[in-house]
C-alpha positions in Angstrom: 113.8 94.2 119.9 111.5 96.8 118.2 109.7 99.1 120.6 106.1 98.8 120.0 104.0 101.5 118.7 101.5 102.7 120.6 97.7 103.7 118.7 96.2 107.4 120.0 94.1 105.8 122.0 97.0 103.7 124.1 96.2 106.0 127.1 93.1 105.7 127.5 93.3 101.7 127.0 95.5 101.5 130.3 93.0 104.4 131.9 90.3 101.4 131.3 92.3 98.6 133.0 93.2 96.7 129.6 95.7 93.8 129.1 98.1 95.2 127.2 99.8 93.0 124.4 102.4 93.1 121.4 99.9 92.6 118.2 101.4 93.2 114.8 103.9 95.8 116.2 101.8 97.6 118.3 100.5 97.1 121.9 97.0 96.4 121.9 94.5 95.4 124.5 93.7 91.7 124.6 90.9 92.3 127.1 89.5 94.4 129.7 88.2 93.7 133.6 85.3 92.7 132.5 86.7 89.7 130.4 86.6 88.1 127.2 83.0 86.5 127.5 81.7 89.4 128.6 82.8 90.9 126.0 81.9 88.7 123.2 78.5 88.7 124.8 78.0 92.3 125.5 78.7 93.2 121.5 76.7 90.4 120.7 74.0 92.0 122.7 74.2 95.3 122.8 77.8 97.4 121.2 81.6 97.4 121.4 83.9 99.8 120.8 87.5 98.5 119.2 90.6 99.9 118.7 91.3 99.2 114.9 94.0 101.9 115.0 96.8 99.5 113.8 95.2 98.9 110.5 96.3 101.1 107.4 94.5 103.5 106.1 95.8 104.5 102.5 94.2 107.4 99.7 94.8 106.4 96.1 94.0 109.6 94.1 95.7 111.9 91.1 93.1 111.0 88.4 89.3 110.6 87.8 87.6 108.0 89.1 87.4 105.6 86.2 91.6 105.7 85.5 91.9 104.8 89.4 89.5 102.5 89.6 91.0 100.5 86.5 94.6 101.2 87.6 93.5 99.4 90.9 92.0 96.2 89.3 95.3 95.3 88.6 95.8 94.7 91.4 92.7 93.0 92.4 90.1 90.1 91.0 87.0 93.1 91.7 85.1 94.8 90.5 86.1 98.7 91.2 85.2 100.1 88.4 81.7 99.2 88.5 81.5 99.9 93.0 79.1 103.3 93.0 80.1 106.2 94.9 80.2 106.6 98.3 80.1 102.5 98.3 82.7 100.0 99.8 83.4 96.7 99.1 85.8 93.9 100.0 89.1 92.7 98.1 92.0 90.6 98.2 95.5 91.7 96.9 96.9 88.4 94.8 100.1 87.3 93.9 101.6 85.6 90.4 100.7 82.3 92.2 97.2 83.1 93.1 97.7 83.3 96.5 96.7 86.1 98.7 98.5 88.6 100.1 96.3 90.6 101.6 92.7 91.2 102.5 91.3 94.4 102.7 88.4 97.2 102.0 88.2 99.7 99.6 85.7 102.5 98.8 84.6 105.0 96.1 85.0 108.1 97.5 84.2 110.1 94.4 87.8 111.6 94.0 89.8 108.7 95.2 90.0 105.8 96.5 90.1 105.0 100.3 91.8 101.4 101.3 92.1 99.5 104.8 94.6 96.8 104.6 96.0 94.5 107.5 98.3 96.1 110.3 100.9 93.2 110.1 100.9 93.4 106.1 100.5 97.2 105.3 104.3 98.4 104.9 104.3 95.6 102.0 101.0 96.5 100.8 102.2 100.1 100.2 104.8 99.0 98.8 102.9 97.3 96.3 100.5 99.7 95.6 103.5 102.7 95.3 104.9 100.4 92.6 102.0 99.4 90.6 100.4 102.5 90.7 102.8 105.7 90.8 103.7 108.2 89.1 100.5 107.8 87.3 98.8 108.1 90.5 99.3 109.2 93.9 99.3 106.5 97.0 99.3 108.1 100.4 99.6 106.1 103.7 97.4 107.9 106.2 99.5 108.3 109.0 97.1 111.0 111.2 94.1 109.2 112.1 93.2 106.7 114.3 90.5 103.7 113.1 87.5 102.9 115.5 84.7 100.0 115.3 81.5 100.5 117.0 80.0 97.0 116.4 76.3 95.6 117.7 72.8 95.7 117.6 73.0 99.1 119.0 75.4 100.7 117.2 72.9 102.6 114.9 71.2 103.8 118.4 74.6 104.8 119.5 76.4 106.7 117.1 73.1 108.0 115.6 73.0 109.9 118.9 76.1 111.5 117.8 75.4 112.1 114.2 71.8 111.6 113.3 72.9 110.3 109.3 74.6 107.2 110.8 71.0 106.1 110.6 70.5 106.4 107.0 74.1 104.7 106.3 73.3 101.1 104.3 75.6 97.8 104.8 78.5 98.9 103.0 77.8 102.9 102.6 80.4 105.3 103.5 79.9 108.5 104.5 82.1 111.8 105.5 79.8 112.5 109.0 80.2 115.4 111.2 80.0 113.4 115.1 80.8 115.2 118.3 82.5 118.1 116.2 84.8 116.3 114.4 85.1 115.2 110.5 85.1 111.3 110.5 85.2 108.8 107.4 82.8 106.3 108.4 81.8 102.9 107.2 78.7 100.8 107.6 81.1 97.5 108.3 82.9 95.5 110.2 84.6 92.6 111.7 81.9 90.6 113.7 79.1 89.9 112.1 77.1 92.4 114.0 75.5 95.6 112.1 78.2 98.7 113.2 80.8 100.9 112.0 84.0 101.7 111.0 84.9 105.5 111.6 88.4 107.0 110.7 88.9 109.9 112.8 92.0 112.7 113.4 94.5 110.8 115.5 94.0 113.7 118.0 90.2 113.9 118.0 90.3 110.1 118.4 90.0 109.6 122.1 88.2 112.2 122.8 85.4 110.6 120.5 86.1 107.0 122.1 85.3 108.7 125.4 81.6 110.2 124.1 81.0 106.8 122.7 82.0 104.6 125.6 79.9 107.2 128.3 76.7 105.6 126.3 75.0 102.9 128.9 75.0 100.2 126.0 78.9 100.8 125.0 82.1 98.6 126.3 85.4 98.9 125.5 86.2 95.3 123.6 89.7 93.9 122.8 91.6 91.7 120.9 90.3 88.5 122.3 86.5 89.4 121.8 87.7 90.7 118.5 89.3 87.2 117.2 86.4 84.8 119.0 83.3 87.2 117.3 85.2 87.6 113.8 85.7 83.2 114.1 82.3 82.5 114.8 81.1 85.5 112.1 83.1 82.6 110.3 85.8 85.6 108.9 89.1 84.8 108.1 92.0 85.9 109.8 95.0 86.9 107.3 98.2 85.2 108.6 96.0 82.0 109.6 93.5 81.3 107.4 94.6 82.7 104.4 97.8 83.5 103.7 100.2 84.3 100.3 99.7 80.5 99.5 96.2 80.1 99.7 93.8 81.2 96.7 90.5 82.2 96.6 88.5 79.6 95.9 90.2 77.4 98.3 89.5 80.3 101.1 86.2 80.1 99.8 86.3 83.7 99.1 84.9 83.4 95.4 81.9 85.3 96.2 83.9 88.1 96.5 85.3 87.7 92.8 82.4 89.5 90.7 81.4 88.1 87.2 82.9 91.0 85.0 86.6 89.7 86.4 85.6 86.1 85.7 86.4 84.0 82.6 83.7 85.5 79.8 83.3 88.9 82.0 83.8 92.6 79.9 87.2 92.9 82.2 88.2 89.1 82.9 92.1 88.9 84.5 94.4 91.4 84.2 95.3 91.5 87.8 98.2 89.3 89.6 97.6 85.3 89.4 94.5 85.4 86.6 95.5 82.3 85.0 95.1 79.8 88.2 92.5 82.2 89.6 90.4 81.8 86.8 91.0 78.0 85.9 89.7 77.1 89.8 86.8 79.1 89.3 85.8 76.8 86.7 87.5 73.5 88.0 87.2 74.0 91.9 90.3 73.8 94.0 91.8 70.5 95.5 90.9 71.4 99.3 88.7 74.3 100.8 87.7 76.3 104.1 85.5 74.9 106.4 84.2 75.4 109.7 84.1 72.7 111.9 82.7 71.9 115.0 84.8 69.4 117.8 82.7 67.5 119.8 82.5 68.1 123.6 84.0 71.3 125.2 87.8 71.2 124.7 88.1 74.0 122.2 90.3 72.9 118.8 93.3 75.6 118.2 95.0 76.6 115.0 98.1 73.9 114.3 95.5 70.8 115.3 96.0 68.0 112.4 92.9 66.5 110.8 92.3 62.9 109.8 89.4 61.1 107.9 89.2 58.0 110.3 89.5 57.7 114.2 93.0 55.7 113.6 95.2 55.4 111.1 95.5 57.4 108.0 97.9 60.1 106.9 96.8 63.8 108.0 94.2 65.5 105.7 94.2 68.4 106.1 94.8 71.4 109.6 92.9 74.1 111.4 93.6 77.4 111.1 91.5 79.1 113.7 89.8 77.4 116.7 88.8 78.6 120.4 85.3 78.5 122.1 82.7 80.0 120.9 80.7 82.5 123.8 77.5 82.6 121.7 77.9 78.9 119.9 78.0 78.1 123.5 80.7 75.1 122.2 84.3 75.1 120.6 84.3 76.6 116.9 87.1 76.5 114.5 87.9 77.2 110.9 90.3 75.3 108.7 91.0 73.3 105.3 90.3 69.8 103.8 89.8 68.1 100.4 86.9 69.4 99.1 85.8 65.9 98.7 85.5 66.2 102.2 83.9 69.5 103.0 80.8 68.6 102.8 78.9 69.7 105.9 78.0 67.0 108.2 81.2 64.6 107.5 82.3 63.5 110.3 86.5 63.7 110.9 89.1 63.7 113.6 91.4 66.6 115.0 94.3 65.1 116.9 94.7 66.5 120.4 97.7 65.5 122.6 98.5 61.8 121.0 94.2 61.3 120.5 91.9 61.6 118.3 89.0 63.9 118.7 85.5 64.1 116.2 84.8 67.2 114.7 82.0 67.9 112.0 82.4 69.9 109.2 79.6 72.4 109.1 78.3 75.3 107.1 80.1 78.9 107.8 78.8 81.2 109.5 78.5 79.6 113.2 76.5 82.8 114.0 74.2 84.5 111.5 75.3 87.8 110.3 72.6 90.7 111.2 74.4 93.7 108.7 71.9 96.3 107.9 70.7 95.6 104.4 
């Protein structure tokens, strides 16, 4: 067995009285005394603070900003060249296939480019990167910092407190912001649906920052499992579950995130990994999609559960990917795929739990409207 690693802020996490867990090679807190409904509720409500540490942070620099930003959409169906400084924007690393192989966030930072790819996926998404795009340019892990997410309704009050600019930050912005002292790369992002922040800060800086923003009334420390049930209903996909190397975009429903000068007809269509099928199901539409459905009752609807078009009978259809109750739904919400000429929301079909079948209805994504600061 490989030890686990342990973020900067591991300390401070068993200070709090969190439930310690192996995550993606790292031990991570699932949850905290106050509990995972708490929580959910509190960020919901007022602001979390996460430990986001495990993610990889990675610099892509060595040229001006146009070579790097065309280099990169080689890699990726985006738009980079056209994302304005000091602006960030989502992505999805794609294979020959057209399946992805990672999710992620990248940012013009002027002079490079700054990337946050998936803990469990970031070794290969180096890897890939250092292939693709060196010698011409340089691709740094950053190995030095830790990641934080300050996520809520009150995260502007919060970390405005701190650094009054935070306030002025739009959905999206980045931002190099002096807070408590200490340099910090910050985002206006995140991973809940809430308004918040994402703020890389010096590995050694790191708690001592966590600490200023947790002695604020409104802040709790939030782990893992209020991290996976706020992302589901924020109807967010989870990389490993709901889309993996052998999903593709438009069967993720992720095409929104594929801009128009990529597409078919666009000044820069393809040239990154998988154009051919990317492009083709842009125009045709995939055979199946992500949905979110909704089981009836309270018995919450896991990732693995099989879905059928009829109460009996009938070959499976299609799965769920990601499924548990939903604090602020107030009901069990889950995510997962069907034939698209069954993803219409309001069909009616059947999960299969322990030998029976179950309803659930397909229904529009989000569960929980997103409130990012436009």
């Amino acid at each position: 067995m490989t030890e686990l690693l342990k973020t900067p802020l591991h300390a401070l996490h068993v200070e709090l009285g969190g439930k310690m867990v192996p995550f993606a090679g790292y031990e991570m807190p699932v949850q905290f005394p106050a509990g995972i409904m708490a929580e959910h509720q509190h960020t919901r409500d007022k602001a979390g603070l996460f430990d986001v540490s495990h993610m990889g942070q990675v610099v892509i620099d060595g040229d001006a900003w146009e070579a790097i930003a065309i280099a990169f959409e080689t890699l990726v169906p985006m738009d980079v060249l056209g994302l304005g400084e000091n602006r960030q924007r989502y992505g999805l690393f794609t294979n020959p296939d057209g399946g992805i192989m990672d999710d992620l966030m990248f940012a013009n930072r002027g002079d490079h480019l700054f990337v946050v790819v998936n803990a469990a996926c970031k070794d290969d998404d180096l890897a890939n990167m250092k292939a693709a795009l060196e010698p011409a340019l340089n691709v740094s892990a950053i190995t030095n910092r830790a990641l934080l997410a300050l996520q809520g309704p009150a995260a502007e009050s919060v970390l405005a407190s701190l650094a009054p600019e935070a306030a002025d930050m739009r959905f999206m912005d980045v931002a190099t912001l002096t807070i408590d002292g200490v340099e910090c790369w910050v985002s206006r992002s995140g991973y809940t649906g809430e308004d918040g922040y994402e703020i890389s800060v010096p590995a050694d800086s790191a708690e001592a920052l966590a600490r200023a923003l947790l002695a604020h009334d409104d802040v709790m420390p939030i782990g893992l499992g209020a991290r996976d049930s706020l992302r589901l209903e924020a109807g967010l996909c989870l990389y490993g579950h709901d889309i993996d190397d052998g999903t593709t975009p438009s069967e993720a429903a992720l095409t929104w995130a594929i801009q128009k000068v990529r597409r078919s007809g666009g000044a820069r269509e393809g040239g990154f990994p998988g154009a051919e099928p990317i492009l083709a199901e842009l125009t045709e539409g995939a055979p199946r999609k992500r949905v979110g459905l909704r089981p009836e009752g309270r018995a919450p609807m896991r990732e693995g559960v099989p879905l059928f078009a009829a109460a009996e009978g009938g070959s499976e259809i299609g799965r769920i990917t990601s499924g548990g109750f939903g604090p602020t739904v107030g009901g069990p919400v889950a995510m997962g795929y069907v034939p698209t000429d069954m993803a219409e929301p309001g069909t009616t079909l059947y999960g299969e739990l322990r030998g029976k079948r179950l309803p659930v209805t397909v229904t529009a994504l989000p569960f929980v409207e997103a409130r990012f600061k436009r």
